[in-house]
N, C-alpha and C positions, 0 to 999 in steps of 0.2 A: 500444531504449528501456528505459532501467532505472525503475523504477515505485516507491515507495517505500511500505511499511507504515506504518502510527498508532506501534507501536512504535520503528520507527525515527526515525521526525519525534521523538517524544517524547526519543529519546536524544540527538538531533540538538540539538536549542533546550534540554536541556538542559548542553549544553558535552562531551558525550563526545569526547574526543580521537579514537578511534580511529574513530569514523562521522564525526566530523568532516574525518576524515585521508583518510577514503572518499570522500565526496562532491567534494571537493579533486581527489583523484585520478582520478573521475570526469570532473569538469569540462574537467581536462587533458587526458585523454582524449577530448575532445571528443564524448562519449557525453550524450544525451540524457537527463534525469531527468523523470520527471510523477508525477501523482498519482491517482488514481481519485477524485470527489467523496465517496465513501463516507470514504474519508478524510482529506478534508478536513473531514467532521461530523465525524469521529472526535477529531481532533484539536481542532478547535474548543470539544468539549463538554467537553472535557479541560482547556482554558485558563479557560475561562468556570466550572467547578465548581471549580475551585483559586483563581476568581480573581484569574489571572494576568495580567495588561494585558500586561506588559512581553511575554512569551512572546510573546502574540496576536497584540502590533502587530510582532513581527517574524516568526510566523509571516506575516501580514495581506503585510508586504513579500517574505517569499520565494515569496509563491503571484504576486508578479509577473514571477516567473523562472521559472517553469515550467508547463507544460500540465496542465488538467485535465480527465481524461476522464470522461464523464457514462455513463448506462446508455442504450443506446438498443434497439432491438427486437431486434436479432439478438443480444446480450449478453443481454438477458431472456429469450430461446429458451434462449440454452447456459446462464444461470444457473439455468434451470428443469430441464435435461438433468444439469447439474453433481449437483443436488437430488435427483434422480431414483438416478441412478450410486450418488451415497454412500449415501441410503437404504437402498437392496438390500443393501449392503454392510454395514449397521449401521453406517456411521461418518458420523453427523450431524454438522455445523458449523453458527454461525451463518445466516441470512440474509446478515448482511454481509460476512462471509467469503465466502460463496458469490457474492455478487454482486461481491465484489472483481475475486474471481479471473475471474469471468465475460469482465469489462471489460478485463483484461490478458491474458486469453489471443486475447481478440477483437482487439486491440490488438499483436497480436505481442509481447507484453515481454515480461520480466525482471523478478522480484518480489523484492525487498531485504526481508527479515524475518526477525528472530529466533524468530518462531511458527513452526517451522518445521512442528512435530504437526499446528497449523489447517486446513496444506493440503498437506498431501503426499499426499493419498489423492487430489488432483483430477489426472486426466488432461491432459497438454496446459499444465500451469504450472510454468514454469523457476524456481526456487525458488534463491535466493542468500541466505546469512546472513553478513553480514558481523562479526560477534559470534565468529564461530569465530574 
C-alpha cells in the first residue's frame, strides 16, 4: 500500500506532471494508494486557508478512490514509542508527523513524500520520494 503525504496531494491537485505521471503509474500497476486522516486535515486546511473550492471539491472526489486510515490504539502505542526513540536521539518531529508515520508503519506501507528530513530518523518507515 503506497500512502501519500500533504506534500504530495498538494503537488498532486496542483497539476504537477511528474506526480501526476506517478500516481497514473501507480494505478497501472495496480498498487494500492490511501492516505492517513492526518492528512486528509492536512490538506483540507490547506484548501480551505487559500480558499480554494475547486481544489477541495476534487480533493472531496479523490478521497472517494482511496482508503483512509484513522489512528487507532496500537498506532497510538508506536506513535508514543516513535516519540520516545526520536526524543533520546534529539531529533524531534511534529506530532503529526509522528502520528503519520505511526499509522503507515502499522499499516505496512509505503510513504510517497518529498519531506524526506521529517521522517528518516523513524525506524520501520519505507520512505519513497518521487521528486527525485
Amino acid at each position: 500500500m503506497i500512502f501519500l503525504d500533504s506534500d504530495i496531494l498538494s503537488y498532486y491537485f496542483s497539476g504537477d506532471i511528474k506526480i501526476r505521471n506517478k500516481v497514473m503509474e501507480t494505478l497501472k500497476n495496480k498498487e494500492q494508494m490511501a492516505l492517513t486522516i492526518i492528512n486528509v486535515y492536512e490538506a483540507l486546511k490547506g484548501f480551505r486557508w487559500r480558499k480554494s473550492a475547486k481544489k477541495e471539491t476534487m480533493f472531496t472526489n479523490f478521497l472517494k478512490t482511496v482508503p483512509v486510515f484513522t489512528i487507532d490504539n496500537d498506532a497510538t502505542k508506536l506513535a508514543a514509542d516513535i516519540y520516545a526513540d526520536l526524543r533520546r536521539k534529539g531529533k524531534t518531529i511534529s506530532d503529526a508527523d509522528i502520528l503519520i508515520a505511526a499509522i503507515i508503519i502499522r499499516n505496512n506501507g509505503k510513504f510517497v513524500t518529498n519531506n524526506i528530513n521529517h521522517f528518516e530518523n523513524i525506524k520501520g518507515l519505507n520512505l519513497i520520494n518521487w521528486l527525485e
